[in-house]
C-alpha positions, 0 to 999 in steps of 0.5 A, a space after each residue: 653932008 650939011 643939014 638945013 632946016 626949012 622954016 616958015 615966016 612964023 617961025 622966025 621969032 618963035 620967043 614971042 610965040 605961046 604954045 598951048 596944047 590940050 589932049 582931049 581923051 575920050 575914054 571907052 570901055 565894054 559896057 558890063 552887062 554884055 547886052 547886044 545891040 539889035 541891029 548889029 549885033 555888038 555889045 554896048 559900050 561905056 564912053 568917057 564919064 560913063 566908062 571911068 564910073 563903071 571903072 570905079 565900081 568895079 573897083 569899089 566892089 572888087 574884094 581883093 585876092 578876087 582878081 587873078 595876079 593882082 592880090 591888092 585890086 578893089 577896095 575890099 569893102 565887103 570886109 566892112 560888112 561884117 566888122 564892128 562899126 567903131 568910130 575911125 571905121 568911117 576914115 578907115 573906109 574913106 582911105 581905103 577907097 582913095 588909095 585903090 582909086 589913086 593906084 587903079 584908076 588913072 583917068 580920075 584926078 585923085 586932087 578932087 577925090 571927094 568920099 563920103 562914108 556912112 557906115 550904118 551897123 543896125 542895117 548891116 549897111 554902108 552907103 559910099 558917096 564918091 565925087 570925082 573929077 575926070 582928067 582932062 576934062 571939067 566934068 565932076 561925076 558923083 557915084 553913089 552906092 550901098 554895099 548890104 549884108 545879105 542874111 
């Protein structure tokens, strides 16, 4: 049995022809909070830039063992807490959050991972800048958080 194939009038000279082709994602995860809608009843939900933050900080203040079966899941930035601040702590710290970001966190390009640590010891106090780009897409989204040592 023979196959033929149908082909168009376009198709004729399909060397001259660029194909381009984007896949917009739109990204959703639960909202953390659990609050419900009135109206409705259901719980309110994270979209896109919104969704891949909210997934970053729960990376960056996840300690690790803390998640069941993923011993290396977060970035573990309680321990810095309670160390001596040295002079590479601020390095140590920058790493530390790149590699759980690149291993963990998929839908942010780890080529325009920026982050920024300040590490203030008198305070018991490290602030955490993370500057990201989402795949896909050209939005940069800045996260910003400070981790405190409670008394």
């Amino acid at each position: 049995m023979a196959t033929t194939r149908a082909l168009s009038i376009e198709d004729t000279n399909l060397d001259k022809v660029t194909v381009g082709a984007t896949r917009n994602r739109s990204y959703l995860d639960i909202d953390l909070a659990f609050d419900k809608k009135p109206s409705s009843g259901e719980i309110y939900k994270k979209t896109n830039a919104a969704a891949v933050k909210q997934a970053v900080k729960t990376l960056l203040l996840t300690n690790r063992n803390e998640k069941p079966f993923q011993p290396y899941f977060g970035a573990n930035m309680n321990n810095y807490l309670f160390e001596l601040a040295e002079k590479g702590t601020a390095t140590q710290i920058q790493n530390e959050i790149r590699n759980v970001i690149e291993v963990y966190e998929p839908r942010v390009d780890a080529g325009s991972l920026e982050i920024k640590a300040n590490v203030l010891p008198d305070y018991n106090t490290l602030d955490v800048t993370i500057i990201f780009k989402i795949i896909n897409t050209n939005e940069r989204v800045e996260f910003t958080t400070a981790l405190n040592r409670l008394r």
